[in-house]
N, CA, C and O atoms as a Maestro MAE file, in Angstrom:
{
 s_m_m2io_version
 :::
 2.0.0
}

f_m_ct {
 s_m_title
 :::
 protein
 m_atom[308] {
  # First column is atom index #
  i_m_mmod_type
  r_m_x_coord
  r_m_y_coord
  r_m_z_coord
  i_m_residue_number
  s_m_chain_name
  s_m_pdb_residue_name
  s_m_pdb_atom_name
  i_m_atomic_number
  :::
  1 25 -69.942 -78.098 186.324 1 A "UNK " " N  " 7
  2 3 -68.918 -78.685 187.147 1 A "UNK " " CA " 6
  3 2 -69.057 -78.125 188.562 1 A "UNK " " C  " 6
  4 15 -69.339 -76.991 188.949 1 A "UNK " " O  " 8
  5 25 -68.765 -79.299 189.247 2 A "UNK " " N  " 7
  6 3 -69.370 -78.585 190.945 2 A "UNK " " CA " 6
  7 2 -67.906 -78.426 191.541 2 A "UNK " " C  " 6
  8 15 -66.997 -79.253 191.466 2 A "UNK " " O  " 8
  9 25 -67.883 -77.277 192.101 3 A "UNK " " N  " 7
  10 3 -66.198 -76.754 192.922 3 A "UNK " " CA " 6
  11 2 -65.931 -78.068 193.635 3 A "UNK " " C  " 6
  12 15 -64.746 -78.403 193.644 3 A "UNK " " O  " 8
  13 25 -66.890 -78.969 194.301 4 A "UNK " " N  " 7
  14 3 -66.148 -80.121 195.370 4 A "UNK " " CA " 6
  15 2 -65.779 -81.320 194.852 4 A "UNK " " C  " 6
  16 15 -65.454 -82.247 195.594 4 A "UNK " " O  " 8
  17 25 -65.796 -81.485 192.822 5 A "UNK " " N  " 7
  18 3 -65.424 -82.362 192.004 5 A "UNK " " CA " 6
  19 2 -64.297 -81.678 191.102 5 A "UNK " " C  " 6
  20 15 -64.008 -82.252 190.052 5 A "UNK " " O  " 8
  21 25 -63.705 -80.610 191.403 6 A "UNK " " N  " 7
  22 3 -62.520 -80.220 190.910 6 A "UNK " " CA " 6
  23 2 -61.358 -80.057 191.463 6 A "UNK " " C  " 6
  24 15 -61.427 -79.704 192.640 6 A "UNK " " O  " 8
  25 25 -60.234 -80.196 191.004 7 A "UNK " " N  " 7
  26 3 -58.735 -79.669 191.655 7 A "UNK " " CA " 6
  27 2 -58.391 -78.472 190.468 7 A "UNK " " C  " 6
  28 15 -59.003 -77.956 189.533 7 A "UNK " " O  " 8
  29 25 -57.280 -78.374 190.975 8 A "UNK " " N  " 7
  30 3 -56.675 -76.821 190.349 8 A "UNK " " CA " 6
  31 2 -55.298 -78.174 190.140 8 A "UNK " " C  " 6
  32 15 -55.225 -79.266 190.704 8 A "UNK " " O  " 8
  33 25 -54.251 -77.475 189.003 9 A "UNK " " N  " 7
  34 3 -53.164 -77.864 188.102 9 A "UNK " " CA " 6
  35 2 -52.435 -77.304 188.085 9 A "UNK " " C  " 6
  36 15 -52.403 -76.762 186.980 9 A "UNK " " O  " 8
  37 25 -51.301 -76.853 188.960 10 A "UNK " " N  " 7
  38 3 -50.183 -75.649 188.754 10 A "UNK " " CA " 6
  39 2 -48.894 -76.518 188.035 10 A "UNK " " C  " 6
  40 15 -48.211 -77.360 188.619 10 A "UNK " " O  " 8
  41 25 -48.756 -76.106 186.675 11 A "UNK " " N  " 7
  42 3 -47.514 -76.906 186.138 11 A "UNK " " CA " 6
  43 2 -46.535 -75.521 185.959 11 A "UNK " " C  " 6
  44 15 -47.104 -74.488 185.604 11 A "UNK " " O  " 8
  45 25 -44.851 -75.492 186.241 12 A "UNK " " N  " 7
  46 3 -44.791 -74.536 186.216 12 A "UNK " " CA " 6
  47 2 -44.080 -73.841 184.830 12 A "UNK " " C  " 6
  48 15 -43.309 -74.676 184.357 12 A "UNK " " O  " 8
  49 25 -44.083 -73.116 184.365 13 A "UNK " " N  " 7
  50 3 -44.394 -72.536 182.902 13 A "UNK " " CA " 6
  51 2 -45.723 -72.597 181.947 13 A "UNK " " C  " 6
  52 15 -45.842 -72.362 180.744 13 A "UNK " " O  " 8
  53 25 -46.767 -73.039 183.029 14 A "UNK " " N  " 7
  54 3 -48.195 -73.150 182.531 14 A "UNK " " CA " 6
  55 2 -49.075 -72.653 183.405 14 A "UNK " " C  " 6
  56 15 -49.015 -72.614 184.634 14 A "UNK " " O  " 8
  57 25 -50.594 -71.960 182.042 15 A "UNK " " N  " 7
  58 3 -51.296 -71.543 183.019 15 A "UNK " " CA " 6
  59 2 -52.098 -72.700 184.276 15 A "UNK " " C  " 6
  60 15 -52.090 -73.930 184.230 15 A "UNK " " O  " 8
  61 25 -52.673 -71.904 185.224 16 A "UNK " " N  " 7
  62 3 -52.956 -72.928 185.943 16 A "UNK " " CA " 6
  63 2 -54.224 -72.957 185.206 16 A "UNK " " C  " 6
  64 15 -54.817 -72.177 184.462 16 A "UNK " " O  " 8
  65 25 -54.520 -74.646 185.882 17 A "UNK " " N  " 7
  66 3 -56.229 -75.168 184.895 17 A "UNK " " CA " 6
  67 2 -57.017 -75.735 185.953 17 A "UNK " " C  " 6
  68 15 -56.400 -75.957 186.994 17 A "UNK " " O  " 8
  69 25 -58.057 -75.978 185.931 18 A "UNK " " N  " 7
  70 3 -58.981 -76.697 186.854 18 A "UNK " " CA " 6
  71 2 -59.688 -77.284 186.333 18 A "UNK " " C  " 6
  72 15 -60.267 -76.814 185.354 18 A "UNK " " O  " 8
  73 25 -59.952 -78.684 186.823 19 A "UNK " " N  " 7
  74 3 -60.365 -79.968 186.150 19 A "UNK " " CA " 6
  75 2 -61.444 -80.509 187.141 19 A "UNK " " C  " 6
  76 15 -61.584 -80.205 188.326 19 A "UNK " " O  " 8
  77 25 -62.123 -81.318 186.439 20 A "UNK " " N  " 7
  78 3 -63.292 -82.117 187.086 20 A "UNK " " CA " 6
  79 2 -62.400 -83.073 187.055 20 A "UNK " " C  " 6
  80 15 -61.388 -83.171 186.360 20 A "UNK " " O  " 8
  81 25 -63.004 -84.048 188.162 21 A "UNK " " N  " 7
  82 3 -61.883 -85.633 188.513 21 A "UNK " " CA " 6
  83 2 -63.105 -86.347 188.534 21 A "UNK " " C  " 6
  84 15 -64.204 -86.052 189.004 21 A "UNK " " O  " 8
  85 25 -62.659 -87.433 187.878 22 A "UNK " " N  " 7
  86 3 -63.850 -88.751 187.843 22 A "UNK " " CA " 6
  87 2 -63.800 -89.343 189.197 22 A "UNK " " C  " 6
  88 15 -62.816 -89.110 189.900 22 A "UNK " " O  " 8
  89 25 -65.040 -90.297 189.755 23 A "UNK " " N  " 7
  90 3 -64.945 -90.678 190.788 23 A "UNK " " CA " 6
  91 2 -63.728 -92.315 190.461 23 A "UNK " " C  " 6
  92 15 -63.709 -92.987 189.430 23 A "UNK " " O  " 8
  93 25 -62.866 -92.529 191.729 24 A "UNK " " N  " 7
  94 3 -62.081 -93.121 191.510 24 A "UNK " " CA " 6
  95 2 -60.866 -93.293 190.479 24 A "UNK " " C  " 6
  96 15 -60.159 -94.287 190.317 24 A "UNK " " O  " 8
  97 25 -60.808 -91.837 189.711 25 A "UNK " " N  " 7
  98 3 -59.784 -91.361 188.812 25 A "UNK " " CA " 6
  99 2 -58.008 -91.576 189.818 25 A "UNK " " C  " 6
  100 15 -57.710 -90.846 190.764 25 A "UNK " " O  " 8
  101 25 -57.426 -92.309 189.477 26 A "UNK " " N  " 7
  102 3 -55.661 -91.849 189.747 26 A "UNK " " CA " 6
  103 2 -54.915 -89.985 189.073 26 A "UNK " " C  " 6
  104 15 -55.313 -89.168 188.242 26 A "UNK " " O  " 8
  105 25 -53.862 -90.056 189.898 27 A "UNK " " N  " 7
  106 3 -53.344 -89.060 188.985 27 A "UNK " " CA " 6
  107 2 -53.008 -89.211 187.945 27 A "UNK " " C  " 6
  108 15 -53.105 -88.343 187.076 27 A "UNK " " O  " 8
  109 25 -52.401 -90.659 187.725 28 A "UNK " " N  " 7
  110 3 -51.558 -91.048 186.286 28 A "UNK " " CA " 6
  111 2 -53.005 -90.697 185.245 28 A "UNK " " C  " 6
  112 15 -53.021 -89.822 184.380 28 A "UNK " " O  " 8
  113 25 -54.471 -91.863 185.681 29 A "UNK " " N  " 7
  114 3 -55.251 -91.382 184.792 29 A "UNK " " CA " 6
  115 2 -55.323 -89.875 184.491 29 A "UNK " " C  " 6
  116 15 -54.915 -89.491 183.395 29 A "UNK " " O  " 8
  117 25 -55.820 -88.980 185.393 30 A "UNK " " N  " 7
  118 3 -56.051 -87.664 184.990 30 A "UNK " " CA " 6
  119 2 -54.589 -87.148 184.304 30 A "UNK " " C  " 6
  120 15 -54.344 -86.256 183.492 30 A "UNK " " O  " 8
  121 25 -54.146 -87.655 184.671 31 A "UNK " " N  " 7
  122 3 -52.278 -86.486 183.653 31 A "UNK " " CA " 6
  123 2 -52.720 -86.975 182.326 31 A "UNK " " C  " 6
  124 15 -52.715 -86.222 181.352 31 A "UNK " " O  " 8
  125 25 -53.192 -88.505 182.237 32 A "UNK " " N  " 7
  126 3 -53.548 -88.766 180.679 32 A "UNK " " CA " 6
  127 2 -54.350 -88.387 179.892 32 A "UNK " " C  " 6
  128 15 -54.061 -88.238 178.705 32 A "UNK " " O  " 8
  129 25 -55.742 -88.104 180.471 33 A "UNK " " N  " 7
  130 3 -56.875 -87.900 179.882 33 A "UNK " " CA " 6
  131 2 -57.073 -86.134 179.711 33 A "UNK " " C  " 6
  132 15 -57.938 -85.450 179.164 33 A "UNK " " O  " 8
  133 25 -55.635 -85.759 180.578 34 A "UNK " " N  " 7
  134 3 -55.661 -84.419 180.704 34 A "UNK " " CA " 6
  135 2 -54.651 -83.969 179.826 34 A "UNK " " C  " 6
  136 15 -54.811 -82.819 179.417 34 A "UNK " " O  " 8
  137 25 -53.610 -84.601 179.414 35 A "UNK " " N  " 7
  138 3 -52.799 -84.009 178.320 35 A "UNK " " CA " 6
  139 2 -52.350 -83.548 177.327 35 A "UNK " " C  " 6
  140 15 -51.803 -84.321 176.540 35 A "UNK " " O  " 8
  141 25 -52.416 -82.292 177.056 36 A "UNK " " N  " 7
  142 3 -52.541 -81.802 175.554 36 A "UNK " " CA " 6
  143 2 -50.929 -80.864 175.330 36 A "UNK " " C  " 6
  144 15 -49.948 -80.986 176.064 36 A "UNK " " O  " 8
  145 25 -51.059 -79.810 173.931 37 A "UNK " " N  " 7
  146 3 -49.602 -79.239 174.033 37 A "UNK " " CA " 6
  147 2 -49.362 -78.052 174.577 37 A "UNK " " C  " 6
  148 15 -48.273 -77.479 174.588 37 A "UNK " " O  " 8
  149 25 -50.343 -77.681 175.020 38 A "UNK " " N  " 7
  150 3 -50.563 -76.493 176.034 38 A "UNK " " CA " 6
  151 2 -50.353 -77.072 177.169 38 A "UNK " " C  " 6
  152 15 -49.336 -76.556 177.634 38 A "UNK " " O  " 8
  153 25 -50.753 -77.858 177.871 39 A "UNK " " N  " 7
  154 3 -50.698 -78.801 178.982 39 A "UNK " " CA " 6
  155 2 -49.877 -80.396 179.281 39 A "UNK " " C  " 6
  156 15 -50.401 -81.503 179.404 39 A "UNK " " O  " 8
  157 25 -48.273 -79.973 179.340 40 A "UNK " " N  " 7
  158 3 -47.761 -81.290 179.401 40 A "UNK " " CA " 6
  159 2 -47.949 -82.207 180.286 40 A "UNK " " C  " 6
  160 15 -46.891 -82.579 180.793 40 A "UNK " " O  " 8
  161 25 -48.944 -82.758 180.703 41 A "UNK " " N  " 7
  162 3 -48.871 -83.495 182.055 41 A "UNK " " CA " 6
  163 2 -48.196 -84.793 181.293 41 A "UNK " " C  " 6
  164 15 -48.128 -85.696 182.127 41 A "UNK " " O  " 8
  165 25 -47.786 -85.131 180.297 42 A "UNK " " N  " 7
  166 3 -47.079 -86.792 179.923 42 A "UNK " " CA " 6
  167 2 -45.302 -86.577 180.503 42 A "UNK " " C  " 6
  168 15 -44.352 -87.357 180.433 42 A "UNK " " O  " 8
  169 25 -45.399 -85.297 181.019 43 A "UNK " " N  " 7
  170 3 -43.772 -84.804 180.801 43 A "UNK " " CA " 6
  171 2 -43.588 -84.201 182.213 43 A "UNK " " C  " 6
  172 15 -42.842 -83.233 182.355 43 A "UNK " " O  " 8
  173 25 -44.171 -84.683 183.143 44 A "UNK " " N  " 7
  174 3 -44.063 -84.597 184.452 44 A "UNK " " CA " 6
  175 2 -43.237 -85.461 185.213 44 A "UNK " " C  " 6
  176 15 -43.540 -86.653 185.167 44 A "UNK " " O  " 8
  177 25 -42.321 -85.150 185.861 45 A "UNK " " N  " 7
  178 3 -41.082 -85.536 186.520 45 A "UNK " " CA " 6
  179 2 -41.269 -86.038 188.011 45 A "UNK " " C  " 6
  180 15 -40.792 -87.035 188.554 45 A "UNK " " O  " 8
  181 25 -42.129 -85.025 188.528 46 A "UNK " " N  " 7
  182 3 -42.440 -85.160 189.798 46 A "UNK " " CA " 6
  183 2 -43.958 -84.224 190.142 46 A "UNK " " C  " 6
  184 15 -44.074 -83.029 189.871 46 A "UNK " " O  " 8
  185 25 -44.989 -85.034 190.757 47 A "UNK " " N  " 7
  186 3 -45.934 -84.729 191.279 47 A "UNK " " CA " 6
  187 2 -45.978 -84.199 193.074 47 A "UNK " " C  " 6
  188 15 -45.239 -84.765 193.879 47 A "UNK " " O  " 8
  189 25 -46.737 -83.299 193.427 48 A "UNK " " N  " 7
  190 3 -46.953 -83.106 194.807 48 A "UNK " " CA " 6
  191 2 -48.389 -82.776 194.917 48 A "UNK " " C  " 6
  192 15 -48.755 -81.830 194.220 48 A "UNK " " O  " 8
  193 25 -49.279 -83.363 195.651 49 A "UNK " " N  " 7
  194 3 -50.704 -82.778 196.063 49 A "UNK " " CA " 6
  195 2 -50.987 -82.239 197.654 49 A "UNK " " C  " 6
  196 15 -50.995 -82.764 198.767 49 A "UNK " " O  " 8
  197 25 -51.176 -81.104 197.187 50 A "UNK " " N  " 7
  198 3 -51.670 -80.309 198.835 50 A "UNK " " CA " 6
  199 2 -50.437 -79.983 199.414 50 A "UNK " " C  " 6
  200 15 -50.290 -79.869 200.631 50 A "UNK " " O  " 8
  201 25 -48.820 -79.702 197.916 51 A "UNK " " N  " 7
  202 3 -47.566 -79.547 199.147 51 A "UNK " " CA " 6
  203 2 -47.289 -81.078 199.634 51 A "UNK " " C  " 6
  204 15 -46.536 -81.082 200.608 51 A "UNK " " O  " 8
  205 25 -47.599 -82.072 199.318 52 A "UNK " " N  " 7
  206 3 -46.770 -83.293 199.654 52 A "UNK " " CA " 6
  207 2 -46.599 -84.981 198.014 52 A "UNK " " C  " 6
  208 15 -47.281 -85.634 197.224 52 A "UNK " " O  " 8
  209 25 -45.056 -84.762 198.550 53 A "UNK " " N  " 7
  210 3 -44.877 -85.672 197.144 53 A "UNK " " CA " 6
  211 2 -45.355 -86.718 196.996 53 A "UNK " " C  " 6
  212 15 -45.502 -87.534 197.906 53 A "UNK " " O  " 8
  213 25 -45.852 -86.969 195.223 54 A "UNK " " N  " 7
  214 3 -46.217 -88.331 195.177 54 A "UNK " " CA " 6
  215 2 -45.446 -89.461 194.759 54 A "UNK " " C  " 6
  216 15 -44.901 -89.400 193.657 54 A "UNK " " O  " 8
  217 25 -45.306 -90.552 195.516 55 A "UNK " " N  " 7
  218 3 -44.553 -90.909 194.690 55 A "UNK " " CA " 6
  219 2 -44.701 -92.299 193.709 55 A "UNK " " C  " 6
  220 15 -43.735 -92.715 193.070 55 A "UNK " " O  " 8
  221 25 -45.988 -92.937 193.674 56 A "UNK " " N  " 7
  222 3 -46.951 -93.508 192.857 56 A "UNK " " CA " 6
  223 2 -47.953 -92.763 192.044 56 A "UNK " " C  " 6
  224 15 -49.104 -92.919 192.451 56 A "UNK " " O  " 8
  225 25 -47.832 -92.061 191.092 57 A "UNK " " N  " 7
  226 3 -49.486 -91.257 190.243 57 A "UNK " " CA " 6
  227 2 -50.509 -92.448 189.885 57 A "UNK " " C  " 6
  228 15 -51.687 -92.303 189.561 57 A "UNK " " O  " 8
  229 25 -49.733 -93.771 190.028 58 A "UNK " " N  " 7
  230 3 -50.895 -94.762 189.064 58 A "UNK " " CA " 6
  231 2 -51.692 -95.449 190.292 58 A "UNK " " C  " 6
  232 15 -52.779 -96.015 190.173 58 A "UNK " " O  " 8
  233 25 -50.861 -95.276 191.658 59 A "UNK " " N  " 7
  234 3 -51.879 -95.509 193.275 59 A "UNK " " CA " 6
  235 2 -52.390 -94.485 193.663 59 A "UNK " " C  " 6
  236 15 -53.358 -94.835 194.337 59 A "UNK " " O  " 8
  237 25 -52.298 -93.030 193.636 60 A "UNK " " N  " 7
  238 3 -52.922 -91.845 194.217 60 A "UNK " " CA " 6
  239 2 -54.350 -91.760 193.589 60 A "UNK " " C  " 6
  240 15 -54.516 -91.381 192.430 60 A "UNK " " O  " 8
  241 25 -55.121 -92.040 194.212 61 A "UNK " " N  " 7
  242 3 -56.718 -91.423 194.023 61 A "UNK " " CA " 6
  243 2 -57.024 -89.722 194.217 61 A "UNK " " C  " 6
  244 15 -57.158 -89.246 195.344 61 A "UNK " " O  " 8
  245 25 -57.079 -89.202 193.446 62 A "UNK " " N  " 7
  246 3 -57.230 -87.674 193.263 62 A "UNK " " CA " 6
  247 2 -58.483 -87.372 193.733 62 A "UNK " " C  " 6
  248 15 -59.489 -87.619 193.068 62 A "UNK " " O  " 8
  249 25 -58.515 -86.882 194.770 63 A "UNK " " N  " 7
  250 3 -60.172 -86.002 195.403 63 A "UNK " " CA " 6
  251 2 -60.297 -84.826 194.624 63 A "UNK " " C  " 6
  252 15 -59.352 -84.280 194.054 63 A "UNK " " O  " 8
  253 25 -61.890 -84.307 194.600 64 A "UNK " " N  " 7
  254 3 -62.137 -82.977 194.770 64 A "UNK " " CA " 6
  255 2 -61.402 -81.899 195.794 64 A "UNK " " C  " 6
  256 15 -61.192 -82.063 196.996 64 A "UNK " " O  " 8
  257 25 -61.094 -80.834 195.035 65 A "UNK " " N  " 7
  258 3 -60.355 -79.976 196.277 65 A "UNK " " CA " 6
  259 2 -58.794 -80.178 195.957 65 A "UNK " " C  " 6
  260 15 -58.132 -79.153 196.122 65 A "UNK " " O  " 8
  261 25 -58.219 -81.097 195.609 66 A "UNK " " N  " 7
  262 3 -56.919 -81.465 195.441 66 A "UNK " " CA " 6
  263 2 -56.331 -80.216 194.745 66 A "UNK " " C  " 6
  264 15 -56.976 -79.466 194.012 66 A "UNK " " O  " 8
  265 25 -54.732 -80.057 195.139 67 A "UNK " " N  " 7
  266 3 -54.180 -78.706 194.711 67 A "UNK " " CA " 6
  267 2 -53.145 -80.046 193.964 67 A "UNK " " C  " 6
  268 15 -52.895 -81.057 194.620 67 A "UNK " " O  " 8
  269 25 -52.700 -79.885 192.749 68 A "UNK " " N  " 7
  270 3 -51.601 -80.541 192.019 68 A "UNK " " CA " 6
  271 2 -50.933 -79.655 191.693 68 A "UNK " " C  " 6
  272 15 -51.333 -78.754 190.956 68 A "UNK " " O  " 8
  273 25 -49.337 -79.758 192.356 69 A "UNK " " N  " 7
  274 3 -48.234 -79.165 191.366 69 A "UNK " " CA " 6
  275 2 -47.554 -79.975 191.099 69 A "UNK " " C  " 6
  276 15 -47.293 -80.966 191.781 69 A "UNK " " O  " 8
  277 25 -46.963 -79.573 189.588 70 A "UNK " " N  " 7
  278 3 -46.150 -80.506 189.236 70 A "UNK " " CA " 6
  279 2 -44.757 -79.726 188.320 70 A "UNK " " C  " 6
  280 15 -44.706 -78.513 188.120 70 A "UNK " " O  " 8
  281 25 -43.811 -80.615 187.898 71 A "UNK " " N  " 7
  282 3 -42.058 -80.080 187.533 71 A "UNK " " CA " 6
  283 2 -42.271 -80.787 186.133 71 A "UNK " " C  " 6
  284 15 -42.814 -81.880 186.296 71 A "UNK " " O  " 8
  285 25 -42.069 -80.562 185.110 72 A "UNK " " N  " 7
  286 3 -41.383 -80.755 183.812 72 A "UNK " " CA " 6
  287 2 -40.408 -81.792 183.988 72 A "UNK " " C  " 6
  288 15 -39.687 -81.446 184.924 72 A "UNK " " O  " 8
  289 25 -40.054 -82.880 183.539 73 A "UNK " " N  " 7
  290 3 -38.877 -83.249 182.701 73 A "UNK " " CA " 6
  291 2 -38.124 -81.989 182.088 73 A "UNK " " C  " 6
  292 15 -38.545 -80.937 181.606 73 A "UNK " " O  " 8
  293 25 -36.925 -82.471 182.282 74 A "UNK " " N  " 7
  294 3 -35.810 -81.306 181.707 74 A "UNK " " CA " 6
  295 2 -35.534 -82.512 180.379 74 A "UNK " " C  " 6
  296 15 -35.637 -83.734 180.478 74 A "UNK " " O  " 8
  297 25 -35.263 -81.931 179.497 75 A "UNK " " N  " 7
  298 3 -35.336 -82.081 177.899 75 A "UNK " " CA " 6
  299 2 -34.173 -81.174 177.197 75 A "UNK " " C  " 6
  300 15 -34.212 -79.949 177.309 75 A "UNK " " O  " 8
  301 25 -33.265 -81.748 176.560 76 A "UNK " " N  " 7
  302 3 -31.868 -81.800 176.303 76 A "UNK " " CA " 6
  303 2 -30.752 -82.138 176.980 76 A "UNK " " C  " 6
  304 15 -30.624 -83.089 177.751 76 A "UNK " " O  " 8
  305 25 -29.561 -80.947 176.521 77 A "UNK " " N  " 7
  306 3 -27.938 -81.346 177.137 77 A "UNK " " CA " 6
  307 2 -27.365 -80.778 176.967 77 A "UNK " " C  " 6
  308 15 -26.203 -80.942 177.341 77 A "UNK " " O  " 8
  :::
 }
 m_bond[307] {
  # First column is bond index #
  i_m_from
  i_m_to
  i_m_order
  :::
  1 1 2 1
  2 2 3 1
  3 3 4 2
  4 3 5 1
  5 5 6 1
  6 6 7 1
  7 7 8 2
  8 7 9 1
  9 9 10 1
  10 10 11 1
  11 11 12 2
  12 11 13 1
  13 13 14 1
  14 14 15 1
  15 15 16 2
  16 15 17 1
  17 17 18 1
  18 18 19 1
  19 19 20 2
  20 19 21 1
  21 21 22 1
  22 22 23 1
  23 23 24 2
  24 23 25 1
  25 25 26 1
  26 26 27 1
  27 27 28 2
  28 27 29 1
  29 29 30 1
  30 30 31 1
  31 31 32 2
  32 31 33 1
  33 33 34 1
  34 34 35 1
  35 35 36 2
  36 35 37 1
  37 37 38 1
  38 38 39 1
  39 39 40 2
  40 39 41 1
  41 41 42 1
  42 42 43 1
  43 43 44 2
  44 43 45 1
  45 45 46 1
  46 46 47 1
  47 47 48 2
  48 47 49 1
  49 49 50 1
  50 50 51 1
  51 51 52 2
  52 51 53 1
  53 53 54 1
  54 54 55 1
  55 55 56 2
  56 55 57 1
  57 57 58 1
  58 58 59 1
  59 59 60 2
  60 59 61 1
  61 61 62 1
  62 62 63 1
  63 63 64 2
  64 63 65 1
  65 65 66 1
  66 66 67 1
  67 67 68 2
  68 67 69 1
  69 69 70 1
  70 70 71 1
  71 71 72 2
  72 71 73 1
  73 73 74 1
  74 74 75 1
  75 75 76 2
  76 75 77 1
  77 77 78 1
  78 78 79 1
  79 79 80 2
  80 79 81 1
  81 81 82 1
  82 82 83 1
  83 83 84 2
  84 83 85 1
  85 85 86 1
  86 86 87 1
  87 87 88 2
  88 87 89 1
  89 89 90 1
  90 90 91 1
  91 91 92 2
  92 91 93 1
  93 93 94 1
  94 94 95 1
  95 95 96 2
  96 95 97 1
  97 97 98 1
  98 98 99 1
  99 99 100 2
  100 99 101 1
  101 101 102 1
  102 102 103 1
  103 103 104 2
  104 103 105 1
  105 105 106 1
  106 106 107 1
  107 107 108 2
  108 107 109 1
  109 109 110 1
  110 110 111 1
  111 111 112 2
  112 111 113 1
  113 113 114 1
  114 114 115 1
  115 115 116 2
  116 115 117 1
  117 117 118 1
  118 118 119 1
  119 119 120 2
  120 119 121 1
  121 121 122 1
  122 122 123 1
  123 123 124 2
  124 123 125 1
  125 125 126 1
  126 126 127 1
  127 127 128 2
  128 127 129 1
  129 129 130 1
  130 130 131 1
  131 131 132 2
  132 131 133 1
  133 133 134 1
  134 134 135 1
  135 135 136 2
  136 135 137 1
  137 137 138 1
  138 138 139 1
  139 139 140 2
  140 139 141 1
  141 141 142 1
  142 142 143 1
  143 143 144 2
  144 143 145 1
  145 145 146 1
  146 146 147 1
  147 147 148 2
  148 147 149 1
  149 149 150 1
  150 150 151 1
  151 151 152 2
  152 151 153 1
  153 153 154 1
  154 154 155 1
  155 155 156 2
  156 155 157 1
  157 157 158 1
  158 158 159 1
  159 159 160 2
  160 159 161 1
  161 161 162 1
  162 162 163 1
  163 163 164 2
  164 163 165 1
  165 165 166 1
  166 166 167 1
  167 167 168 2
  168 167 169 1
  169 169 170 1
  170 170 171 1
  171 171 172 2
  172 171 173 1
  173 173 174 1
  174 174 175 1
  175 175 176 2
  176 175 177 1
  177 177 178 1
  178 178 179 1
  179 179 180 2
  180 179 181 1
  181 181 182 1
  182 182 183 1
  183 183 184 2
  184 183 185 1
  185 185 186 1
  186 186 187 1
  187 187 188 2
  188 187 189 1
  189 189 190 1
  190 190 191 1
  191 191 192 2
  192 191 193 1
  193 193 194 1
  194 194 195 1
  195 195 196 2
  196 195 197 1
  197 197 198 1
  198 198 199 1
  199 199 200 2
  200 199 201 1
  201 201 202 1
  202 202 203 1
  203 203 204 2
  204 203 205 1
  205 205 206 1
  206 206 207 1
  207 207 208 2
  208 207 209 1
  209 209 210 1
  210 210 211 1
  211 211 212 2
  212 211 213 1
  213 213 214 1
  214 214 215 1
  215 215 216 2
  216 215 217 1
  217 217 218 1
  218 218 219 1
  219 219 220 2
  220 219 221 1
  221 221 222 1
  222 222 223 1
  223 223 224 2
  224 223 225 1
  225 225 226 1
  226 226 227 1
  227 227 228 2
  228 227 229 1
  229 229 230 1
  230 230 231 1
  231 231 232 2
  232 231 233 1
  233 233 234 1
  234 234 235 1
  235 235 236 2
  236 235 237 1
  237 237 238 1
  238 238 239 1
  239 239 240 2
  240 239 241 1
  241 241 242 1
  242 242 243 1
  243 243 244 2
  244 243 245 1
  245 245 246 1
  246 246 247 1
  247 247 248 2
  248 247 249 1
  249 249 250 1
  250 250 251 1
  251 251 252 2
  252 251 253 1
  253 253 254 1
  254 254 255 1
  255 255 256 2
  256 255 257 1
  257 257 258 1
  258 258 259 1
  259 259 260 2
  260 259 261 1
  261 261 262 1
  262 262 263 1
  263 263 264 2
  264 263 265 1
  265 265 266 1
  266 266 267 1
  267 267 268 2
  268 267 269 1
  269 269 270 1
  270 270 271 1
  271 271 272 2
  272 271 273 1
  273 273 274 1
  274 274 275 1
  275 275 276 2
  276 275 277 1
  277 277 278 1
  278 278 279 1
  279 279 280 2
  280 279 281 1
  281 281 282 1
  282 282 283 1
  283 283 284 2
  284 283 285 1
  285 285 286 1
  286 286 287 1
  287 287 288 2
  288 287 289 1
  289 289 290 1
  290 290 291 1
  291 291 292 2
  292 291 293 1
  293 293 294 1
  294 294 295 1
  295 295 296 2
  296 295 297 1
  297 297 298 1
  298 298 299 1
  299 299 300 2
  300 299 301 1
  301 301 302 1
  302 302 303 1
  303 303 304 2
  304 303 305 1
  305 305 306 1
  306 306 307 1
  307 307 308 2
  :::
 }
}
């Protein structure tokens, strides 16, 4: 994996991860193809890349280099 085809994943109550991004990958794709139970990306509330919000994941084209943080869904009552 080459550093200028990866981003880093800060979810918070998770470790951070770093991912290869397909060329022309969305975020929505990568949260999908990236989601496991260690890694909730299906349960993401709100996305920000590089410090600025997204507010389409299924229009954002994810570069190499990209910093993703993202917030949980809150779950109960």
């Amino acid at each position: 994996m080459s550093d200028s085809n990866q981003v880093r994943i800060l979810v918070a109550g998770v470790r951070p991860t770093v991912s290869e991004v397909r060329d022309g990958e969305t975020l929505a794709d990568l949260a999908k193809r990236l989601t496991t139970g260690d890694l909730p990306l299906d349960r993401i509330e709100s996305f920000y890349v590089n410090g600025q919000p997204v507010s389409d994941p299924s229009a954002y084209v994810v570069r190499g280099g990209d910093s993703i943080q993202a917030a949980q869904k809150h779950v109960g009552g």
